[in-house]
N, C-alpha and C positions, 0 to 999 in steps of 0.2 A: 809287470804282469807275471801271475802265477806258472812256474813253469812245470808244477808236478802236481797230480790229484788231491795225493795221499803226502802225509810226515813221512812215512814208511820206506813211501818214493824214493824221498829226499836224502832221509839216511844212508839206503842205499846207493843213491848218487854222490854223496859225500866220501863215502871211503872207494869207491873205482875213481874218483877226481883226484885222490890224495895218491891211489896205490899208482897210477898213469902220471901222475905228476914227478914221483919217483923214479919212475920206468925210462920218461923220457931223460931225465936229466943223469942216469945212470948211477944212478942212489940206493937204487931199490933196496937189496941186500941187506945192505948195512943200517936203514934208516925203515924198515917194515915194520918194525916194532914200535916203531914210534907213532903210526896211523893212529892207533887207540887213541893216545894221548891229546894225539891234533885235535880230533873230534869230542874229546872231553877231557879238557883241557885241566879242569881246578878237580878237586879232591872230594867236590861235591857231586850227588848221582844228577841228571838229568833225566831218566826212562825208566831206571831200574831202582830195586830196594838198596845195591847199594854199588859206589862206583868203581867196585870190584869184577863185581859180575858184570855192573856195564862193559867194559873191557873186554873183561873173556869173550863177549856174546861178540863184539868187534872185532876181537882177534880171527874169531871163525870166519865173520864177513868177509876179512882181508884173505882170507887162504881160500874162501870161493871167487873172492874180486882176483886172484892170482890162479885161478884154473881150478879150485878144489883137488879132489881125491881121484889120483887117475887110473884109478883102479874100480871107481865106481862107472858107469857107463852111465847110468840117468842125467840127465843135465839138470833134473830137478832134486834140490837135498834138502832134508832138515837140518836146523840147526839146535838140536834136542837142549844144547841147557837154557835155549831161550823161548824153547817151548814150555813153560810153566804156568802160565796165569792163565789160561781157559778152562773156564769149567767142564768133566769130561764129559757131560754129556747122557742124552737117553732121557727116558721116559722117568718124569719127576712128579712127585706128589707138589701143589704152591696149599698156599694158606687159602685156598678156596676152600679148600676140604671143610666139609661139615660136619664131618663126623656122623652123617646120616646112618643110621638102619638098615635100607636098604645093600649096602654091603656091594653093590651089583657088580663091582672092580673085582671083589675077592670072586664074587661066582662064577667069572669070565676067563680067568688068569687059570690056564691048565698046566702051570709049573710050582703053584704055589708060593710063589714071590711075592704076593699081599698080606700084612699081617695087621693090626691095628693095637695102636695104644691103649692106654685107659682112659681117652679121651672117645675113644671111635674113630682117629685120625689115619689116615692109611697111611701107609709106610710099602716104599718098595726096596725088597731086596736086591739088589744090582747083581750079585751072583747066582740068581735064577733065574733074572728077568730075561728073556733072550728078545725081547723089544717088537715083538709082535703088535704093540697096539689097541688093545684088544679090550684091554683097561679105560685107555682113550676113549674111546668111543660109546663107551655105556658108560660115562660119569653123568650122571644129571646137572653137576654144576659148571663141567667142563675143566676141574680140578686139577687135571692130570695131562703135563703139558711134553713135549719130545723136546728134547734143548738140543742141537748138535753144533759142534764146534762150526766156525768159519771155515774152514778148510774142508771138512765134510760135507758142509751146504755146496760149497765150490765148486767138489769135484764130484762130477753127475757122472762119473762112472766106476765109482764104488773102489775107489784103488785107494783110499786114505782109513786106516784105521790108528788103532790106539796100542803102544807100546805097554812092555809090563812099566814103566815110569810114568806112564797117564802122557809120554808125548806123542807127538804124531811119528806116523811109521808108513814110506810109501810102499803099495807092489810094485815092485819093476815089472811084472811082470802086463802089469793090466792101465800101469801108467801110458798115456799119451804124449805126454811133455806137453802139456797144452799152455801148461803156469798159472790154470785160474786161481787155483792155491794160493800160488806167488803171491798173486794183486789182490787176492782177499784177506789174508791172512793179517790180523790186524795189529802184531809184535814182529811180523818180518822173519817168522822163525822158519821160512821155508822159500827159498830163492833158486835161483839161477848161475850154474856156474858160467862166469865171465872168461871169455878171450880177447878179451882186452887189451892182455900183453903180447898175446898174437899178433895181434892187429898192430900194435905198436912195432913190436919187431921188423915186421915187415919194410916199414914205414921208413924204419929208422937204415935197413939196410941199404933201401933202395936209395937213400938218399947219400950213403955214406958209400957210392960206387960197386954197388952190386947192378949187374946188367938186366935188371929187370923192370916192368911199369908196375905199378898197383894202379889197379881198376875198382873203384866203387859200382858195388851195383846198389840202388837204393830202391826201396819198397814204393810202390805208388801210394800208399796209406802215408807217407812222409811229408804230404800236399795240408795234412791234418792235423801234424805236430810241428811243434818249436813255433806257437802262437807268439810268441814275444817277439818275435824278428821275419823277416819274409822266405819265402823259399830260396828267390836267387840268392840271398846273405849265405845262407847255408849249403850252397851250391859251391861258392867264392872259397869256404871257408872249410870243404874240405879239399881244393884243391891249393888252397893255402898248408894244411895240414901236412900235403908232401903226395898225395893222391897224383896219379896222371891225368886220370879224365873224371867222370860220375857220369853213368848211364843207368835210365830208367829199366829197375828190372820189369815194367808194364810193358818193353819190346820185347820179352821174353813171354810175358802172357798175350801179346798178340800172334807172337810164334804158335804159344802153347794151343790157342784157339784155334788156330787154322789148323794145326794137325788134330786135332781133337773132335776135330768136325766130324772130317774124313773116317775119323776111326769109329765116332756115334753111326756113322751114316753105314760104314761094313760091319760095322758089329751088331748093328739094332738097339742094343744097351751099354749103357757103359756108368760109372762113377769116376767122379773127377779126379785127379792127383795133384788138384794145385796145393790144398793144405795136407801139409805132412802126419799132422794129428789125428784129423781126417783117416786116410790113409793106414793110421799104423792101430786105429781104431779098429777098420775091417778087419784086417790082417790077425787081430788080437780075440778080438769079442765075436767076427761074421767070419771066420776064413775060408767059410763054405763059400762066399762072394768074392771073394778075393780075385778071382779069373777076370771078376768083369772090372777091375779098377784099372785106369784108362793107362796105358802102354808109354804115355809120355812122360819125358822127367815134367818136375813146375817150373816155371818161371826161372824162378831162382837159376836150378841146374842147367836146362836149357841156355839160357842167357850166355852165363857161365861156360859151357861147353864152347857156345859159339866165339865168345873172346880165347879160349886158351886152344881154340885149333885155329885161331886165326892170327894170335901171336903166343904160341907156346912158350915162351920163357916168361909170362905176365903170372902176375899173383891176382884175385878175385878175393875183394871181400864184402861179401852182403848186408846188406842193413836196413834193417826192418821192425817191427812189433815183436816179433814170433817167438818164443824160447823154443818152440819146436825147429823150427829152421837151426838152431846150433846142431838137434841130434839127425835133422837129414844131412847137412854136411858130414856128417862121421859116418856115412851111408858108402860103403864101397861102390856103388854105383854113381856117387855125388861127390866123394872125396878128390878125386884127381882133378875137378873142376873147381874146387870152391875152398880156399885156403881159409878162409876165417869168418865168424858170424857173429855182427853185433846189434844190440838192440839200441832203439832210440835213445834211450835211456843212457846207456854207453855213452854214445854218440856227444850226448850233450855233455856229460863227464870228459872225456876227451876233448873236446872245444876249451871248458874252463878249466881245467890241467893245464892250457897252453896262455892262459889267462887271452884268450880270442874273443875279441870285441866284436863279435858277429855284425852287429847294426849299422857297425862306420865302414864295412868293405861293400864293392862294388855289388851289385846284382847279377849274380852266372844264369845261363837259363836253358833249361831240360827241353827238348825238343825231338824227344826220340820215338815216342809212343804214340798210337791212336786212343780217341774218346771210347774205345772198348776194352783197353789195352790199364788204360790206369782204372777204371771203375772197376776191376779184379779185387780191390781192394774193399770193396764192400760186399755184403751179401745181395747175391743176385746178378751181379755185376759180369759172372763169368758165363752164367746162361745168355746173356745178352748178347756177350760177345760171341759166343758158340751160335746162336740164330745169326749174327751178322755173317759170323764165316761162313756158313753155309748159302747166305744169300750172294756172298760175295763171290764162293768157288762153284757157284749153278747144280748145289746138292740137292735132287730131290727129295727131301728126307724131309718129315713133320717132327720136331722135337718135341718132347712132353716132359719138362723139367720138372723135377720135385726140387725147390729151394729149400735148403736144409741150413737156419739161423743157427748155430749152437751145436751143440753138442748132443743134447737131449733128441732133438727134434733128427739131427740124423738115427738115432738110437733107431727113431720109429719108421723111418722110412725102409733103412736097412733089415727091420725085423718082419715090415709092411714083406719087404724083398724077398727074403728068405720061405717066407710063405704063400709067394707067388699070388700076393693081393694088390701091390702096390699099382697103382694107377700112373704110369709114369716111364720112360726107357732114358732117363736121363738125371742120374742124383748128384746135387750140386753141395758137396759138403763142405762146410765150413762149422772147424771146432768152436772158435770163438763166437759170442753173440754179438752181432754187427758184424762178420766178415774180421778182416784182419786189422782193422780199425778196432777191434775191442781186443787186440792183441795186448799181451801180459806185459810185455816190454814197451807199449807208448808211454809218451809222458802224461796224456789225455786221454780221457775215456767219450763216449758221449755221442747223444744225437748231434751234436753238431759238426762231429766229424764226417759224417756222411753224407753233410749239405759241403763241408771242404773238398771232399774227393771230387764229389761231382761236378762241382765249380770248376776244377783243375781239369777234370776229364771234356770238359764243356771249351776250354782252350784248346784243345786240340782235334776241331768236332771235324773241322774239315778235311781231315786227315784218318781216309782209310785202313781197316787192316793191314790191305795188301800194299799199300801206300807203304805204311809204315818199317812191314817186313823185306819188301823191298833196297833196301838199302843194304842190304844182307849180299845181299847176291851179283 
């Protein structure tokens, strides 16, 4: 069974499987330079014009699969010399043109970017055109078409432009980390820095007589990935890895809901802080809203928190879809609780780095969370759970959620906000489309992951919020 969407994926998975394969066997070092070679092995190209540049573009991979540049803070980077093969983009004349009379491109265009051949064929200058559209819309043949890169389509909040070298170029400044880039981008030239060897370290200390546990916390969207093998196998397999326990970080979203309730119900309004991109969106693009984004850590933190004030010398490392979750761990607020953050993706590179036969170990099995607690993972899933807490803590409160799919769709409710029109005292945002099931870092995309979560969420129906958080105390 397929275990990645995209080749892209795969590639990706190929060199954090070679660079973790190193790590563990304590190779690294001496044998890093050799990744290239493993993955393209003969002297022939496979991807690229030639198997020079394939290499180079690997090399890069392997120094993002080993932490990138720690001097860059985004966890999202380009990888410019493998940014070359997309066309740049904008507003293009095709062979529809007619060469018509009518002209009506040229009478619309108020920078005079349109000139024509001796054909009658339009022609746009690119260094007048400032892409207004304008030309678009009054062609009679519909001639005049807007191309923009994959990366650009991806990110619906205007942070990806184009370098003086036609590559892509992010704003740090207006980025989210969200990674839709990442999974869109269709040469890989824009990824994710890996702590991989974080995670490894960790792993390796604790097992080599350092006085500490490593705790997994894993994402309840993990019910949706690693379709080739069952949950418990992956359960088994990372506490075969050298992991002490794996707890559901969906008890940390039943945490999060119950106080979250509380805090809708004293405040009247509030926005969610489970997704971090979410979150770093208001803060960026609305900060005039910012007051009202809800007072608690996510999940994630939460969780977190409550393992290392209940055995402080333990290491937490999460694992989840999210490239955003890497840059809230680096969050002062979230760093003393959360040593390391890996995606699915990872996860499964780390299993065959260990060449782990997932299918032939026993069945582990997750039993921490309530049916409101792992459906976080979908869109909609955390309003649900927020009306349960409140039925459950006897809040008189009417909630009026606005479910926010994406990224786009919060744009407009937070703008709805700001203008004091929105219909709603309760905004549920989620960067990703699907909730964290369309995170950057699964190995699957898809409606069918949102029939998985629920299934899983559906195991554990008899089992309360308070049930759940319970055990806590």
């Amino acid at each position: 069974m397929r275990k990645f969407d995209t080749k892209v994926q795969h590639l990706k998975y190929k060199v954090l499987r070679e660079v973790a394969r190193l790590a563990w066997n304590d190779t690294l070092l001496e044998n890093v330079m050799d990744v290239p070679k493993t993955i393209v092995p003969g002297n022939e190209p496979t991807m690229r014009c030639c198997v020079y540049k394939e290499r180079a573009i690997l090399g890069e991979r392997v120094k993002l699969a080993m932490g990138g540049d720690k001097e860059k803070s985004n966890i999202i980077q380009v990888i410019e010399i493998a940014c070359d093969e997309c066309p740049v983009g904008g507003y293009e004349v095709t062979n529809a043109c007619r060469g018509c009379l009518a002209h009506r491109c040229e009478d619309v265009c108020k920078r005079g970017a349109i000139t024509f051949d001796q054909n009658h064929v339009a022609h746009i200058d690119k260094t007048k055109c400032i892409e207004c559209g304008a030309c678009a819309k009054v062609c009679p043949f519909t001639a005049i078409v807007h191309r923009k890169r994959p990366c650009q389509n991806a990110c619906k909040i205007k942070a990806i432009s184009m370098n003086d070298h036609k590559a892509a170029k992010i704003d740090d400044e207006k980025c989210i980390q969200c990674g839709a880039c990442v999974y869109q981008c269709p040469f890989g030239a824009i990824t994710d820095k890996s702590f991989i060897l974080d995670a490894i370290k960790l792993l390796k200390e604790s097992e080599n007589g350092k006085n500490y546990k490593v705790y997994a916390l894993v994402a309840p969207s993990i019910s949706s990935q690693f379709a080739h093998v069952k949950l418990g196998n992956v359960i088994t397999g990372l506490k075969e890895m050298g992991f002490y326990t794996v707890i559901e970080a969906a008890l940390g979203a039943d945490m999060v809901a119950l106080a979250e309730a509380q805090e809708l119900a004293e405040k009247g309004f509030l926005t969610s802080s489970c997704c971090p991109a979410f979150v770093r969106y208001i803060k960026t693009a609305f900060p005039m809203l910012s007051e009202h984004i809800s007072h608690n850590m996510s999940p994630m933190g939460a969780l977190a928190k409550y393992v290392k004030e209940t055995d402080p010398d333990s290491k937490v490392i999460f694992i989840g879809p999210c490239t955003a979750k890497k840059a809230e761990a680096q969050l002062e607020s979230v760093k003393p609780y959360v040593d390391a953050v890996l995606t699915f993706e990872e996860l499964q590179a780390l299993f065959d780095s260990l060449d782990m036969d997932l299918p032939a170990l026993e069945e582990g099995v997750l039993d921490n969370a309530s049916y409101f607690g792992r459906i976080f993972a979908r869109s909609g899933g955390l309003t649900d759970a927020a009306a349960q807490a409140m039925k459950e803590q006897n809040i008189d409160f009417e909630i009026k959620p606005v479910v926010c799919d994406g990224i786009e769709e919060c744009r407009v409710a937070l703008l709805k906000k700001s203008k004091n029109v929105l219909q709603g005292n309760f905004i549920e945002g989620m960067a990703c489309v699907g909730g964290c099931i369309g995170g950057a870092g699964c190995l699957t995309h898809g409606e069918k992951n949102k029939a998985e979560v629920d299934k899983y969420g559906r195991e554990a129906f008899e089992k309360t919020i308070t049930d759940a958080v319970s055990v806590l105390k």
